[in-house]
C-alpha positions as CSV (number, residue, x, y, z in Angstrom):
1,X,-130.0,118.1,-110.5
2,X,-129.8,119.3,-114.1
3,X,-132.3,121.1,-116.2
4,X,-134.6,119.1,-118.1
5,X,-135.8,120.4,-121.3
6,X,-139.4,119.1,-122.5
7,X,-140.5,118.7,-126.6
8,X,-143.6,117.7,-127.6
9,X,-145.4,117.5,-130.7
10,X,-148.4,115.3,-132.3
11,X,-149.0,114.2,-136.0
12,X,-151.7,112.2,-137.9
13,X,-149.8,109.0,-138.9
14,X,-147.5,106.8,-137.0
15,X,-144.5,106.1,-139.6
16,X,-144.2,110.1,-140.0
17,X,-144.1,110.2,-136.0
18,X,-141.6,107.5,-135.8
19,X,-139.2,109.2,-138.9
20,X,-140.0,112.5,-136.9
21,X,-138.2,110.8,-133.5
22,X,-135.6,109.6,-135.5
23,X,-134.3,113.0,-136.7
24,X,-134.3,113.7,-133.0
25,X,-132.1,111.5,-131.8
26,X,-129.5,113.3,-134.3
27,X,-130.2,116.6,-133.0
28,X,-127.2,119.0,-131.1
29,X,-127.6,118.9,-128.2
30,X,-129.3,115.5,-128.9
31,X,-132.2,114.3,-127.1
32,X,-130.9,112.0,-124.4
33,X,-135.1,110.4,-124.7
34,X,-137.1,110.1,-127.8
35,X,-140.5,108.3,-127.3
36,X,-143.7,107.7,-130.0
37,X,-147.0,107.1,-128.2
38,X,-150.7,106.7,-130.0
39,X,-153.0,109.2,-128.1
40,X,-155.9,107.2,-126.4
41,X,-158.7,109.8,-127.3
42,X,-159.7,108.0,-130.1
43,X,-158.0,110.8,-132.2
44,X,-155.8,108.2,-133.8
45,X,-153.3,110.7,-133.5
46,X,-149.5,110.4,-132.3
47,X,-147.3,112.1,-130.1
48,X,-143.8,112.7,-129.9
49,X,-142.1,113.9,-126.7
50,X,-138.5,114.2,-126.6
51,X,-136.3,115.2,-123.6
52,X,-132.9,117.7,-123.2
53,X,-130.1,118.5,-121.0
54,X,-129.8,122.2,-122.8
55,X,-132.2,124.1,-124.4
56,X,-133.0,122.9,-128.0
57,X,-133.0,124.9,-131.2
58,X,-136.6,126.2,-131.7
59,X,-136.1,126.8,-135.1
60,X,-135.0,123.8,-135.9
61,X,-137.2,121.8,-133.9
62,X,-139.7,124.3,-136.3
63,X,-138.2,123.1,-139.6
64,X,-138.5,119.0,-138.4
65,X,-142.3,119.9,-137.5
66,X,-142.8,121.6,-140.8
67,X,-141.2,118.7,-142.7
68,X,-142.9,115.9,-141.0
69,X,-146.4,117.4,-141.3
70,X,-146.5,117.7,-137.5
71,X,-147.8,120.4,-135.3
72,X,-145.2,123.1,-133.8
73,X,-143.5,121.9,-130.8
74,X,-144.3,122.7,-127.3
75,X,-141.0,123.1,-125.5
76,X,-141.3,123.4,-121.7
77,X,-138.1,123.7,-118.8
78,X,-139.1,121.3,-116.2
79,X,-138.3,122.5,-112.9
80,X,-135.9,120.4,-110.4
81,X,-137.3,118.1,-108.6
82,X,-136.9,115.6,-106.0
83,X,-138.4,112.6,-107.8
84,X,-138.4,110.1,-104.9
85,X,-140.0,112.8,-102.1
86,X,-142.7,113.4,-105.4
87,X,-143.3,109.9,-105.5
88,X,-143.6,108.8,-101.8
89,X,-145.9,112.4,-101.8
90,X,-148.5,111.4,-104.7
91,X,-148.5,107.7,-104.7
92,X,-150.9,107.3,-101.9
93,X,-152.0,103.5,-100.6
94,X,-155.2,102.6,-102.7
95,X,-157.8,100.4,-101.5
96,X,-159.9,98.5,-104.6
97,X,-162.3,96.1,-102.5
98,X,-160.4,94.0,-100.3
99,X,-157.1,94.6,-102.1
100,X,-154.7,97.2,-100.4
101,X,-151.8,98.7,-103.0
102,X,-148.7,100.6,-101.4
103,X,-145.4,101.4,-101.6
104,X,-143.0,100.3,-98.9
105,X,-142.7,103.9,-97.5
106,X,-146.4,103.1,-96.5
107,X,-146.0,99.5,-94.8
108,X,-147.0,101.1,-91.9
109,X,-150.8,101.7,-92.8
110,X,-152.0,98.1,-94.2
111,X,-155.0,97.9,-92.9
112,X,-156.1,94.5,-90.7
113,X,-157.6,91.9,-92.9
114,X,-156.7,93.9,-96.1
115,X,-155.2,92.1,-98.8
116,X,-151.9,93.8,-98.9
117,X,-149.8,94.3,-102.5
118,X,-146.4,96.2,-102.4
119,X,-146.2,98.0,-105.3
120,X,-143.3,100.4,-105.6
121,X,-143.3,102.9,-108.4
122,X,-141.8,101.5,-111.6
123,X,-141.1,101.6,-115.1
124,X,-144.0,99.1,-115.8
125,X,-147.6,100.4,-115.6
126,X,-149.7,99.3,-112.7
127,X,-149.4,100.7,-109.1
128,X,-153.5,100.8,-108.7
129,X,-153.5,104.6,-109.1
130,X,-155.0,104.4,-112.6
131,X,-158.6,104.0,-113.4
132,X,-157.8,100.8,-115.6
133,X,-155.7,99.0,-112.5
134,X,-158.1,99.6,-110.1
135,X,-161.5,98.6,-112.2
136,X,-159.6,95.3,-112.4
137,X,-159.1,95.0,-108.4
138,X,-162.8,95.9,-107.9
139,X,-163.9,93.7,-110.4
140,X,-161.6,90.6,-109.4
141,X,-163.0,91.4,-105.8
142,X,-166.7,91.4,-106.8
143,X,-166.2,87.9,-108.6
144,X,-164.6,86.3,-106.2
145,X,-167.0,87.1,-103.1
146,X,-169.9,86.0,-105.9
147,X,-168.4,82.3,-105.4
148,X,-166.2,82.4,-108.6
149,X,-162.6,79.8,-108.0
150,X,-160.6,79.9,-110.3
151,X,-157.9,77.6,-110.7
152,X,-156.0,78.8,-114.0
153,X,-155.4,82.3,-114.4
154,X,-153.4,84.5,-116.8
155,X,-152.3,87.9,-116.7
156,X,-152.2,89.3,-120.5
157,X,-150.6,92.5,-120.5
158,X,-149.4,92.4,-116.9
159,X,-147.5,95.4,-116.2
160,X,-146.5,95.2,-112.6
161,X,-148.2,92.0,-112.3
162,X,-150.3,93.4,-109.9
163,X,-153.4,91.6,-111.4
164,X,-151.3,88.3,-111.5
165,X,-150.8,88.6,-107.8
166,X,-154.1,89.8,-106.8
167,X,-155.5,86.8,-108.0
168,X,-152.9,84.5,-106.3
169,X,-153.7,86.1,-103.0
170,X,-156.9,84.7,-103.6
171,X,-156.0,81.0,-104.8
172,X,-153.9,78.7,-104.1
173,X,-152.9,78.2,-107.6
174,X,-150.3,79.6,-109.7
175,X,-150.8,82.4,-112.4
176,X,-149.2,83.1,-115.0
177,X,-148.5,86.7,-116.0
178,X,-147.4,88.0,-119.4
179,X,-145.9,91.2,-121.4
180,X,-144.7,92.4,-124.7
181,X,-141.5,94.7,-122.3
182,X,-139.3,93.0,-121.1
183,X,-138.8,96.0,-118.9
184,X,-141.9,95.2,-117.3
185,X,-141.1,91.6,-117.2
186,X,-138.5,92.0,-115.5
187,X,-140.3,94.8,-112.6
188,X,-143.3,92.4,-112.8
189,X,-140.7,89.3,-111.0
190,X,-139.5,91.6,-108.4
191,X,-142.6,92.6,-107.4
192,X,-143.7,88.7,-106.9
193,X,-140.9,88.4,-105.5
194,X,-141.2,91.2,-102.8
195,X,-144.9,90.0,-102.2
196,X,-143.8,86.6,-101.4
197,X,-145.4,85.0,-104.8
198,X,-142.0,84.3,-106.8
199,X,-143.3,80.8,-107.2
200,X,-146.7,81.3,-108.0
201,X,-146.8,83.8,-110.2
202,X,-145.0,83.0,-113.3
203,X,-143.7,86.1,-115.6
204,X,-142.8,85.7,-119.3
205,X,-141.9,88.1,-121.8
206,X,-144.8,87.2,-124.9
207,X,-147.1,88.7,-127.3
208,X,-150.9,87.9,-126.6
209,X,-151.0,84.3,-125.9
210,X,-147.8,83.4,-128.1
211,X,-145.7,81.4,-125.7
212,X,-145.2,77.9,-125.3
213,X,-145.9,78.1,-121.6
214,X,-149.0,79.9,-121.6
215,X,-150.0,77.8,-124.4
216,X,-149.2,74.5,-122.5
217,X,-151.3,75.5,-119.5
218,X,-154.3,77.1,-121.4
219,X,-157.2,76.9,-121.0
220,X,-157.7,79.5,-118.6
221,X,-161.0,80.0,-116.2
222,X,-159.7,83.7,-115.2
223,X,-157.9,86.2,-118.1
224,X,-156.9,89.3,-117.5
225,X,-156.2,92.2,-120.1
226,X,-155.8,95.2,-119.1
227,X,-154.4,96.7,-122.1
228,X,-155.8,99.4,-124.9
229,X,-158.9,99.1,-127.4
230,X,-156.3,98.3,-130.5
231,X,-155.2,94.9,-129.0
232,X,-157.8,94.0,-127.2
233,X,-160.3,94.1,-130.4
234,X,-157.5,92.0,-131.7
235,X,-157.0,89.2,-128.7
236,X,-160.7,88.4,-129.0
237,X,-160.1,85.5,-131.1
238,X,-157.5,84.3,-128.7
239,X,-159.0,84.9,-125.9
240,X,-161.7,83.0,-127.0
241,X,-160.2,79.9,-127.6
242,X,-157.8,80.1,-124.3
243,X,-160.9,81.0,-122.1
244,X,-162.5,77.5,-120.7
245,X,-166.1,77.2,-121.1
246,X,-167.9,79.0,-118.7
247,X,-164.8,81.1,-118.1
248,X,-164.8,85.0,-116.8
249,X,-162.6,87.6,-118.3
250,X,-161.5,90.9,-117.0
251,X,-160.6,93.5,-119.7
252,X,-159.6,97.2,-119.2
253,X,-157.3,100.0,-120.6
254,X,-161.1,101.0,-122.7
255,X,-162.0,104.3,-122.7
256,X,-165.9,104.9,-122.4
257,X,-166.4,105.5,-125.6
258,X,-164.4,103.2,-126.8
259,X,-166.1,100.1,-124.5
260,X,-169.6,99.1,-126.7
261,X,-166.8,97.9,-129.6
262,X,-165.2,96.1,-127.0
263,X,-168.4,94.1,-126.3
264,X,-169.7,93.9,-129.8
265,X,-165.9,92.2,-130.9
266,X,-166.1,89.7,-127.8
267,X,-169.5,89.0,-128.1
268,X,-169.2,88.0,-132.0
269,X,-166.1,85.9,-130.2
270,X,-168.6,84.0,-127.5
271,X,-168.6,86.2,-124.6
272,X,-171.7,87.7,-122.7
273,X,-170.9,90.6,-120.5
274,X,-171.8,90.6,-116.8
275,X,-171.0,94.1,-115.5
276,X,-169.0,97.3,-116.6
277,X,-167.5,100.1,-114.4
278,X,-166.4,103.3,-114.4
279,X,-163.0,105.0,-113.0
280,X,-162.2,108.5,-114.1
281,X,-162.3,108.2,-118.5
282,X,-161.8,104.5,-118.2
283,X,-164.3,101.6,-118.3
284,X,-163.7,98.1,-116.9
285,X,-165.7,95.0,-118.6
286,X,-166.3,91.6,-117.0
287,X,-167.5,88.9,-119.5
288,X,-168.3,85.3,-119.2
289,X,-168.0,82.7,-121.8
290,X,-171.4,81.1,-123.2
């Protein structure tokens, strides 16, 4: 396997971080990964992380920082490793209420009368390891054993889908399952696929609610969006007026501190909120339409 080089850096405005990856790209040796991500600590700072197959010039990686107003880079060797062993090793089964998530190296330990999801690891977000995935799954759970049927649900945000398809294993009716990456798109239909739900769960590449389909079939008695604070304070318009009277929605990807805005926004929008719960820094809201 070859050496992986590691850089990362963090700056206080998004355009600078996004000219900052740019130069990157031109760098020799280049980086052969460039990637921009807002840091969800409330900081509204940005990080830059770029990745090499030789070690890269400190001191220019120094003058780029200096020019871009960004911290020094942090440049790390990561050791060889044996990604699919580390993955089969880390990515335990995870049980969220009645709902079992594993990979298929773990088909062996479903548990009788669990409701199995096969999740492999992916480029999409979602396997139920993370605090926001599996608030979801408990919540879901919790409503559905408190008599709530719902028989039009959308996924907003749906990652791996594992929402969409947690809620088809439920009802009998189909769901439809959106995201902004087409990457995860694309994992989200294998994954129904695998689980048996290719023609129940129905996965389309959209922003929000913008898509004729999910717009044809609105309005929806069960939303997920498991997402960040940004577009969620955002959506609440929309998700208001795709949400049926009475309606329940599920919304995560909120850090704690982050989650009384959520409910103020979606309250002003129509929503009451019935529960909230805690996994690791991340809170999970369930809110019902007045």
């Amino acid at each position: 396997m070859p050496t992986t080089f590691t850089a990362f850096t963090t700056l206080p405005d998004r355009d600078q971080a996004e000219a900052l990856a740019e130069r990157l790209e031109d760098l020799d040796p280049p980086a052969y990964g460039v990637g921009v991500f807002e840091i969800e600590d409330g900081s509204e700072r940005w990080e830059v992380g770029s990745y090499f197959t030789e070690k890269p010039d400190g001191i220019v990686l120094d003058l780029l920082a200096a020019v871009h107003g960004a911290q020094p880079f942090a440049v790390s060797e990561l050791p060889e490793t044996d990604w699919v062993a580390h993955v089969r090793r880390e990515l335990a089964p995870v049980e969220a209420g009645r709902f079992f998530v594993y990979g298929s190296h773990d088909a062996d330990k479903v548990p009788e009368g669990a409701i199995a999801l096969k999740i492999d690891a992916a480029m999409a977000f979602g396997t139920g390891h993370h605090g926001t995935t599996l608030g979801c799954l408990k919540a879901l759970d919790d409503l559905e054993k408190g008599g709530l049927r719902a028989t039009n649900v959308a996924d907003i945000g749906c990652g791996t889908a594992v929402l969409a398809m947690a809620a088809a294993k439920l009802w009998p009716e189909s769901v439809m399952a959106s995201d902004i990456d087409p990457i995860a798109v694309e994992t989200a239909r294998a994954n129904t696929e695998q689980n048996g739900l290719k023609d129940r769960v129905i996965c389309i590449e959209a922003a929000g609610f913008e898509h004729p389909h999910l717009k044809a079939v609105a309005p929806y008695d069960l939303i997920f969006a498991n997402i960040l604070k940004g577009p969620l304070m955002t959506l609440a318009p929309d998700m208001a007026q795709n949400c049926t009277e009475s309606g329940h929605i599920i919304l995560s990807g909120i850090l704690h501190e982050q989650a009384d805005d959520v409910i103020e926004r979606y309250t002003a929008s129509g929503f009451c909120l019935l529960s909230r719960n805690e996994h690791g820094d991340w809170t999970t809201l369930v809110m019902h339409k007045e």
